[in-house]
VOBA-1610 file (N, C-alpha, C; in pm, whole numbers, padded with zeros to 5 digits, always signed):
BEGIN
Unk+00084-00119+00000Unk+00000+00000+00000Unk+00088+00124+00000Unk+00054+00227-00062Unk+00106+00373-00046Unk+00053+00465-00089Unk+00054+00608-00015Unk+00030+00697-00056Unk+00135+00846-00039Unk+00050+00920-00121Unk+00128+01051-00101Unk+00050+01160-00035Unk+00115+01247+00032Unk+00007+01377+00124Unk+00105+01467+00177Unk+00052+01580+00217Unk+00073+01721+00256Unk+00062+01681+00419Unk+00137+01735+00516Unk+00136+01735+00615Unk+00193+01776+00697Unk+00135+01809+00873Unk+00255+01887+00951Unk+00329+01796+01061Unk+00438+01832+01106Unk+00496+01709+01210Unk+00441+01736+01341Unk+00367+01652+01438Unk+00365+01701+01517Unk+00434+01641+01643Unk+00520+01522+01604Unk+00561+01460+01740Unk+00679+01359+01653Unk+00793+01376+01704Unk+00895+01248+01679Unk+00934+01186+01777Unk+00981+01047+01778Unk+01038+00973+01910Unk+01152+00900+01842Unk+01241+00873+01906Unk+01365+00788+01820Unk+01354+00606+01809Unk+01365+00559+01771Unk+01337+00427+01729Unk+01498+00317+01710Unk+01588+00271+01796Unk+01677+00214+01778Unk+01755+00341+01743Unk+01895+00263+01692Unk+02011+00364+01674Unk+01975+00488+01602Unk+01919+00442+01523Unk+01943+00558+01345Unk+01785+00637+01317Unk+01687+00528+01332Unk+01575+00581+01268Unk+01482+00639+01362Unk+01357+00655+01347Unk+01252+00777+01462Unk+01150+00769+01393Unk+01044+00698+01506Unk+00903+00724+01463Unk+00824+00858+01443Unk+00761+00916+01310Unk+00705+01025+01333Unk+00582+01043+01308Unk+00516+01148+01377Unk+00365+01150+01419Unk+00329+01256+01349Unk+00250+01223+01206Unk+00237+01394+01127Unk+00076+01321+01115Unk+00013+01505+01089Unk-00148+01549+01099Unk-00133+01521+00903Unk-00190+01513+00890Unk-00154+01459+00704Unk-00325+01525+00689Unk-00377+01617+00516Unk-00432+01658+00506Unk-00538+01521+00466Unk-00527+01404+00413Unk-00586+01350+00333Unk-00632+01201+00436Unk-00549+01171+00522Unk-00517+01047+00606Unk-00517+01091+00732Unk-00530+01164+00802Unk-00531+01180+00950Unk-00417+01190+01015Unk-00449+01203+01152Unk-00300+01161+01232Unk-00238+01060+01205Unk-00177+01035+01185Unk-00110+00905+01088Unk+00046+00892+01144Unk+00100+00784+01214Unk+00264+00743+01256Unk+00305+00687+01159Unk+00428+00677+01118Unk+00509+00588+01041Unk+00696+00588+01063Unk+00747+00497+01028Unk+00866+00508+01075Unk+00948+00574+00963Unk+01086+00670+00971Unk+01174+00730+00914Unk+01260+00654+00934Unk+01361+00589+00831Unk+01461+00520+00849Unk+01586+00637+00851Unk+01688+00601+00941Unk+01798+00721+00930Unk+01678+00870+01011Unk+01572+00843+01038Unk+01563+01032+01118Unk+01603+01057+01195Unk+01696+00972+01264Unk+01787+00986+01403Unk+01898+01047+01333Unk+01930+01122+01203Unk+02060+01107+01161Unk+02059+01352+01166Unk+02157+01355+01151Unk+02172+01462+01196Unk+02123+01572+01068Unk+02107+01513+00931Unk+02069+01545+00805Unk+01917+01563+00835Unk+01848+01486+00892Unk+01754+01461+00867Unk+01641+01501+01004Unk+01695+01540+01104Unk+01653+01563+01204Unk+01551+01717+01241Unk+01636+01801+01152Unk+01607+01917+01125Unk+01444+01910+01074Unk+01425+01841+00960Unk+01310+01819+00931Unk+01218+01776+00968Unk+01182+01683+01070Unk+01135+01625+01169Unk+01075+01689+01239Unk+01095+01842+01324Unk+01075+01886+01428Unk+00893+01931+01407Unk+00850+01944+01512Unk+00685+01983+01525Unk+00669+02092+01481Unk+00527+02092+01421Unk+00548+02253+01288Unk+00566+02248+01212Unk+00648+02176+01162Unk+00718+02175+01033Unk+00648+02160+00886Unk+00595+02169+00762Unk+00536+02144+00692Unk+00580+02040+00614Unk+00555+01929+00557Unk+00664+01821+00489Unk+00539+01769+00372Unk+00647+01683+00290Unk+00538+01657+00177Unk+00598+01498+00184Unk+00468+01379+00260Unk+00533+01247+00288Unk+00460+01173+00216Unk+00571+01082+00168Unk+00548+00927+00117Unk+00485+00846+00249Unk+00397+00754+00194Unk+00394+00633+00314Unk+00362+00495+00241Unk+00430+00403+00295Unk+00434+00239+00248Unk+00448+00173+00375Unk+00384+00047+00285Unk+00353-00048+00383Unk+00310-00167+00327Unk+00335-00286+00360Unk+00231-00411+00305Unk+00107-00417+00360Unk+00051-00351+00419Unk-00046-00392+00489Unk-00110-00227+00547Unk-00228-00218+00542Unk-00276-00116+00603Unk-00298-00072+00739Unk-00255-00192+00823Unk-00232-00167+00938Unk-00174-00199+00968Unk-00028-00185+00953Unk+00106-00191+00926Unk+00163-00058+01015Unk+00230-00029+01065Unk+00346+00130+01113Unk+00375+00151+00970Unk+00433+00093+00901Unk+00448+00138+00774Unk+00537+00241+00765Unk+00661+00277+00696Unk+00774+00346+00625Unk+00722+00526+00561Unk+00794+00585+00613Unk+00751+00703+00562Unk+00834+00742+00472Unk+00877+00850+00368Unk+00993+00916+00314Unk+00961+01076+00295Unk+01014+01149+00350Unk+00951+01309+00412Unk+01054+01421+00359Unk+00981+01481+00296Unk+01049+01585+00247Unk+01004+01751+00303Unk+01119+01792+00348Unk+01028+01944+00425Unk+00988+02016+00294Unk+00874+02054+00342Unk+00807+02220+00236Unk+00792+02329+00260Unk+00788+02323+00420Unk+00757+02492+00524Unk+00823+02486+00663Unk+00959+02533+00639Unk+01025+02488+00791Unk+00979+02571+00881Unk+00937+02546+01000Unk+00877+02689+01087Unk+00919+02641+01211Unk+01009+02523+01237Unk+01056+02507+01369Unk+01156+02600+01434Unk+01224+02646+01377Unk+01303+02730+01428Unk+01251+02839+01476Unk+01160+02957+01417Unk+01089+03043+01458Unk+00991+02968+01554Unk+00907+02881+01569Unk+00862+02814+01674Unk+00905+02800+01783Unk+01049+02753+01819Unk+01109+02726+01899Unk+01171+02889+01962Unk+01184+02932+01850Unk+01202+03082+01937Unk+01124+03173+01980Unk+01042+03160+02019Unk+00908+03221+02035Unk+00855+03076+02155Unk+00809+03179+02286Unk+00764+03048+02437Unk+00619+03090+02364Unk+00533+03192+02371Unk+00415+03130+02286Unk+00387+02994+02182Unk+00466+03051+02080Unk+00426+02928+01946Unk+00467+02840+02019Unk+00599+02816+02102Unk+00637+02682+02136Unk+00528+02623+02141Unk+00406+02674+02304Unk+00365+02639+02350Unk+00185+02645+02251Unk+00183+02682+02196Unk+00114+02674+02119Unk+00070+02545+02061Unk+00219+02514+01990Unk+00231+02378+01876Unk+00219+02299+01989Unk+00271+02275+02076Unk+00269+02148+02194Unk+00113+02136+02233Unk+00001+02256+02251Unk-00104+02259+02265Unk-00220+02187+02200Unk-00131+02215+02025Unk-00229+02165+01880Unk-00195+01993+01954Unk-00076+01990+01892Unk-00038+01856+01878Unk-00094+01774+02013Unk-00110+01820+02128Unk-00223+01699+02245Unk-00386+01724+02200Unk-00433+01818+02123Unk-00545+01845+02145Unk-00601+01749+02027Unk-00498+01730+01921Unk-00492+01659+01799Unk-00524+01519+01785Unk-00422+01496+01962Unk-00423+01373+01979Unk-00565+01273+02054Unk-00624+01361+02031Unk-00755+01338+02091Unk-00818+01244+01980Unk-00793+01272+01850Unk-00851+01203+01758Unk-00792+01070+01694Unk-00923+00967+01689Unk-00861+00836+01659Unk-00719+00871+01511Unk-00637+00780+01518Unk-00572+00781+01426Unk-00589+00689+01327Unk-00539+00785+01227Unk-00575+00783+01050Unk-00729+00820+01035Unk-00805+00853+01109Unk-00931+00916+01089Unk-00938+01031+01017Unk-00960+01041+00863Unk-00936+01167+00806Unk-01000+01311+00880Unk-00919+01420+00874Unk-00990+01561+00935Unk-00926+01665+00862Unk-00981+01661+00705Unk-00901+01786+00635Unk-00979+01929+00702Unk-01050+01977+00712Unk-01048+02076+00857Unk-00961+02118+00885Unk-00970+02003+00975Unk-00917+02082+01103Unk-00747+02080+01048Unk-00703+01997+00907Unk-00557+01983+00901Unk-00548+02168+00847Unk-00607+02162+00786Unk-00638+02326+00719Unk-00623+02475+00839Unk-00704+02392+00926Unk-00679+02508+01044Unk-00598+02501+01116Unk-00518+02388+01162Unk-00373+02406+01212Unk-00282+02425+01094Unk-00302+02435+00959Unk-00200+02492+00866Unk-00158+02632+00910Unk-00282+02684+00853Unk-00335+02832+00927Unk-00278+02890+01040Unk-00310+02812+01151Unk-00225+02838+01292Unk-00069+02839+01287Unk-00032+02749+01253Unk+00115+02725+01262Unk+00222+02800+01195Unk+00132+02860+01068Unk+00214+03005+01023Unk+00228+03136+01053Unk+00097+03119+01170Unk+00115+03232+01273Unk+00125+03275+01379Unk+00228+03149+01409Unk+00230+03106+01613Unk+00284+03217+01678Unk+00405+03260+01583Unk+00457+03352+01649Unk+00426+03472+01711Unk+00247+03481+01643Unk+00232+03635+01640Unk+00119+03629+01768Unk+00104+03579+01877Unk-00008+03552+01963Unk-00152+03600+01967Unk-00109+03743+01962Unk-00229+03873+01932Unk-00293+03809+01789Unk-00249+03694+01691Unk-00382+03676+01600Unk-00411+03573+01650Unk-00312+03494+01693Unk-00342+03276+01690Unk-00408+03297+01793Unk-00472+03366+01895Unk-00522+03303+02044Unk-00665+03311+01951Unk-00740+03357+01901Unk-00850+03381+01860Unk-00926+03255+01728Unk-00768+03226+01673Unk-00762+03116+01599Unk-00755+02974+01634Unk-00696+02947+01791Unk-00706+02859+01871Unk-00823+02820+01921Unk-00889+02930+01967Unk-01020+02919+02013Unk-01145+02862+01951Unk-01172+02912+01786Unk-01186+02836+01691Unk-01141+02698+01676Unk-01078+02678+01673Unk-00992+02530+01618Unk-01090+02424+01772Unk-01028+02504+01884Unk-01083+02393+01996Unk-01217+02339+01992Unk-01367+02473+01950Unk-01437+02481+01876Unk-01501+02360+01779Unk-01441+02370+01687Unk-01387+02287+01569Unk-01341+02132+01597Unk-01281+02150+01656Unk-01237+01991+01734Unk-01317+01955+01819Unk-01407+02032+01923Unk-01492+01984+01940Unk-01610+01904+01859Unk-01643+01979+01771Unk-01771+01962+01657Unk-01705+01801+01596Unk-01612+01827+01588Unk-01561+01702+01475Unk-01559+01548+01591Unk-01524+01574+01719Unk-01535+01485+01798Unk-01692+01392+01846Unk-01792+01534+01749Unk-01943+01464+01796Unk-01944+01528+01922Unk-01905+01670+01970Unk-01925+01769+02035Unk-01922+01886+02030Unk-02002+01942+01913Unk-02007+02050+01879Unk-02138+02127+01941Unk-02081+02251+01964Unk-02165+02335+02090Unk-02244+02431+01967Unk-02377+02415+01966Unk-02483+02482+01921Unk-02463+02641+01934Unk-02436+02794+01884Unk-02426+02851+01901Unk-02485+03003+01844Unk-02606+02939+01721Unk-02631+02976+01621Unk-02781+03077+01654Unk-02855+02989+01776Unk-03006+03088+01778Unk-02989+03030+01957Unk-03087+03116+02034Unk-03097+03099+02173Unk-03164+02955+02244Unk-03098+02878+02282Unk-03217+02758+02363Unk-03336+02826+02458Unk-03365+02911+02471Unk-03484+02932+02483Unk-03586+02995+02423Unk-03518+03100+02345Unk-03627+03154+02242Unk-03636+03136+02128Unk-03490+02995+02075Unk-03473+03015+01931Unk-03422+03119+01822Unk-03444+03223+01910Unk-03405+03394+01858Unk-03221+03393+01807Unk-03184+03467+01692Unk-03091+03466+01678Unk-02975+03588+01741Unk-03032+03703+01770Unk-03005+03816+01844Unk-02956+03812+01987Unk-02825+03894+02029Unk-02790+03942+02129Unk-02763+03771+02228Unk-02709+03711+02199Unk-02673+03611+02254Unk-02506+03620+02319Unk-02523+03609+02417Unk-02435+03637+02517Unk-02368+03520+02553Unk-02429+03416+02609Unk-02463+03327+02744Unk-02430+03202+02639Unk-02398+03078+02728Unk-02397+02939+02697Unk-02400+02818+02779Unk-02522+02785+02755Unk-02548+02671+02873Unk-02465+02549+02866Unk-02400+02553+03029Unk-02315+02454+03059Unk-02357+02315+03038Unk-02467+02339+03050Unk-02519+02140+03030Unk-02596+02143+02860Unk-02607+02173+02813Unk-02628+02170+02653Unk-02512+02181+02539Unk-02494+02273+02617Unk-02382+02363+02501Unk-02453+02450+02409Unk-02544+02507+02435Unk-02668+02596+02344Unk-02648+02761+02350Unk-02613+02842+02308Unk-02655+02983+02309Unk-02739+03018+02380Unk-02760+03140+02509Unk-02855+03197+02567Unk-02843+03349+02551Unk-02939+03418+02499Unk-02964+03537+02482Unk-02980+03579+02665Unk-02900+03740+02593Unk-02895+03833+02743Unk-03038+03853+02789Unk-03156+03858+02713Unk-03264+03805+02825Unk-03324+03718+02891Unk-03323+03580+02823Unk-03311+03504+02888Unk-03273+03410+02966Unk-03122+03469+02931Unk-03022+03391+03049Unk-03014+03505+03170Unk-03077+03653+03188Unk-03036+03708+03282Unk-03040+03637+03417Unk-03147+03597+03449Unk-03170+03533+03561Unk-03108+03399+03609Unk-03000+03343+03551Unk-02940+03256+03507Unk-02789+03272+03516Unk-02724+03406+03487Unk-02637+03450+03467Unk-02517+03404+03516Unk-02515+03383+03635Unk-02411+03362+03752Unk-02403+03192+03651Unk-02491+03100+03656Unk-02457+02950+03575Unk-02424+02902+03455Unk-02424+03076+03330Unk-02393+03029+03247Unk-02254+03039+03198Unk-02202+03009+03119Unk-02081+03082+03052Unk-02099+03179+02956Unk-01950+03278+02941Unk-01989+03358+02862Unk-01955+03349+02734Unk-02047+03410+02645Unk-01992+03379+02485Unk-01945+03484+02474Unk-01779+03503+02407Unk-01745+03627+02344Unk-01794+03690+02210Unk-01800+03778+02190Unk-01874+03866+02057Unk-01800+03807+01919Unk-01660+03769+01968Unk-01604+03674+01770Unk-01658+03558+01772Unk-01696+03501+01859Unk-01762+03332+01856Unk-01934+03329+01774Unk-01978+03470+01740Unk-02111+03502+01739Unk-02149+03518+01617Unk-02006+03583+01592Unk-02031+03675+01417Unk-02051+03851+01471Unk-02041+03873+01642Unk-02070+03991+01603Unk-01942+04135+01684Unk-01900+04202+01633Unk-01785+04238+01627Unk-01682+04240+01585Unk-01559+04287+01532Unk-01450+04252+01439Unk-01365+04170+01476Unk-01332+04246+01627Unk-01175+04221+01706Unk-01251+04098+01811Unk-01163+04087+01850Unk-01120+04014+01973Unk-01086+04058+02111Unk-01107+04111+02235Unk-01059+04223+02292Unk-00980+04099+02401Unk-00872+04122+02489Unk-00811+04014+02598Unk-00949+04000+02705Unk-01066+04039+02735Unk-01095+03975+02822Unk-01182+03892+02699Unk-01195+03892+02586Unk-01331+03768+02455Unk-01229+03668+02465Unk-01049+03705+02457Unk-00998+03574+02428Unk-01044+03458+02558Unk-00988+03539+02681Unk-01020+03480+02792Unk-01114+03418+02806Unk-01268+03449+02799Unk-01358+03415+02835Unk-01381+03255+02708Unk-01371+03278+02529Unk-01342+03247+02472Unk-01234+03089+02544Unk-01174+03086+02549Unk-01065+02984+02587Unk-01161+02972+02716Unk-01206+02987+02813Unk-01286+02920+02918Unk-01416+02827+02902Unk-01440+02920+02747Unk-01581+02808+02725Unk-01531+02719+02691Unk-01393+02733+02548Unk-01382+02563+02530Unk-01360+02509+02613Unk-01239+02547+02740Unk-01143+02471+02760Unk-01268+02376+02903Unk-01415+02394+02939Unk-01484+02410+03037Unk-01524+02255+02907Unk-01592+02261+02809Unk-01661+02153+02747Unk-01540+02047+02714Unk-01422+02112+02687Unk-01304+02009+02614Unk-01264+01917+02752Unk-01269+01988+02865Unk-01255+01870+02988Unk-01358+01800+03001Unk-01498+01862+02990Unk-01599+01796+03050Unk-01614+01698+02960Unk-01648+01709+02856Unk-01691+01586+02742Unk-01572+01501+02692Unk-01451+01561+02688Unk-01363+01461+02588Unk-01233+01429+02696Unk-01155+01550+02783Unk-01078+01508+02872Unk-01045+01414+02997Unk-01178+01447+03074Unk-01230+01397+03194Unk-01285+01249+03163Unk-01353+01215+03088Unk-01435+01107+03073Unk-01275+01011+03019Unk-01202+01044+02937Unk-01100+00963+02956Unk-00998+00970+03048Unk-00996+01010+03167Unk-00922+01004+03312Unk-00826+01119+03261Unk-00805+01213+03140Unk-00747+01288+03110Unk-00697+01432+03193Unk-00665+01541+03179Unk-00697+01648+03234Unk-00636+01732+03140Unk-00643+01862+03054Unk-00611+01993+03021Unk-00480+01982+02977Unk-00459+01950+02862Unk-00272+01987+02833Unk-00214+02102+02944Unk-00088+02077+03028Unk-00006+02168+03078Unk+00035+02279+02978Unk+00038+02221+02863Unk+00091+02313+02735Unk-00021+02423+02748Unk-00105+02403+02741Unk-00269+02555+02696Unk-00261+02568+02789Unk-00208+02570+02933Unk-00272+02661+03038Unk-00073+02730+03037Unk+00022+02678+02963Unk+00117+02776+02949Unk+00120+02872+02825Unk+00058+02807+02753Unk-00013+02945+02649Unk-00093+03016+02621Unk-00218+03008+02748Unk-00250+03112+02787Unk-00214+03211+02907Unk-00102+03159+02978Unk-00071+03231+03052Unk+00050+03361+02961Unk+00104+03270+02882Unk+00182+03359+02738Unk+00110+03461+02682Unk+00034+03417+02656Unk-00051+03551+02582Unk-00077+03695+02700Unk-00161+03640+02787Unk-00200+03693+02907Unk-00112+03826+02910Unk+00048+03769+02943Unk+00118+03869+02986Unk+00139+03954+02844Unk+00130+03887+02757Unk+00161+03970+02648Unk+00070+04084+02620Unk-00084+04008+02623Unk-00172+04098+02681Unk-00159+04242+02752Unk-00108+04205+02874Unk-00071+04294+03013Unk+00012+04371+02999Unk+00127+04345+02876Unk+00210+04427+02821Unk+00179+04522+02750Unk+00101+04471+02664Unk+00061+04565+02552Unk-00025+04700+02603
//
């Protein structure tokens, strides 16, 4: 069996002397492992790193096989990644949140929206807003996607604020007033309404996912919150606080 695909690295491990298993998001095939013969080698290592954009071969006799990769970089962005404690922490963020999904389960999506992300880790002030999305997004694709479109109680599409913790539904500022203190808040980019993003939408924004991404997909597998997203939002934060 083989194919060819577009893809980003998001995890290597070394494998015996010479070679290294690698873990790339592939646009066409999913999270998908396969082994690099020689990626332990100092030529080849460079290319490897998380972030990275590569254009990979994969073979195998068998389809459920580990199966042989042959990887060619197309968009190196590890280096700027690595220099930058945001993106670091960023890419370390994608790549567990990624890992949520069965592997080889196709998700051109979401491969599209961490393309997206990963060319702009460095810049925090756009990716936190783009993260938020994506978690979003990964929710939906997991068969947990949070309704956000008209109010669970009036159906109404207007002035929706609010989001009920046990649905995941939109609540308009009147009828969640009385409610208020139990719901979460929706920020104004999650809505369609407003341009920007302001630091307390990201905040609040990153609390709704990060409130459903434990409850439904983390927790239920004895999981808890990548250490990575609660160090990249504390990254932003200050950057925030700076600005």
């Amino acid at each position: 069996m083989e194919w060819t695909d577009e893809a980003i690295v998001l995890g290597v491990r070394r494998h015996g002397e010479t070679s290294a298993i690698v873990e790339l998001m592939t646009a066409m095939h999913g999270r998908h492992l396969g082994l690099v013969r020689g990626g332990a080698s100092r030529r080849v290592t460079p290319t490897l790193q998380p972030g990275n954009g590569v254009h990979a071969t994969w073979r195998a006799r068998l389809h459920e096989h580990l199966g042989n990769y042959t990887i060619e970089g197309t968009r190196l962005r590890a280096d700027k990644l690595m220099a930058s404690a945001a993106a670091s922490y960023g890419m370390q963020t994608l790549a567990a949140l990624l890992r949520l999904l069965p592997e080889r389960d196709p998700h051109e999506g979401l491969y599209r929206a961490l393309a997206a992300i990963t060319d702009r880790l460095e810049q925090p002030e756009v990716v936190a807003p783009l993260l938020v999305r994506f978690e979003l997004q990964l929710l939906s694709e997991l068969g947990f996607g949070l309704d956000l479109a008209t109010c669970a109680a009036t159906g109404e599409d207007a002035d929706l604020v609010y989001v009920s913790p046990k649905s995941g539904r939109a609540v308009s500022r009147a009828a969640g007033e009385s409610w208020k203190e139990q719901l979460l808040a929706l920020p104004a980019f999650l809505n369609g309404n407003g341009s920007g993003a302001s630091a307390a939408d990201i905040s609040s924004g990153f609390a709704l996912t990060g409130f459903f991404l434990a409850r439904r997909v983390f927790e239920p597998r004895g999981l808890a919150l990548p250490d990575a997203r609660a160090a990249f939002l504390a990254t932003i934060a200050r950057a925030a606080a700076a600005a």
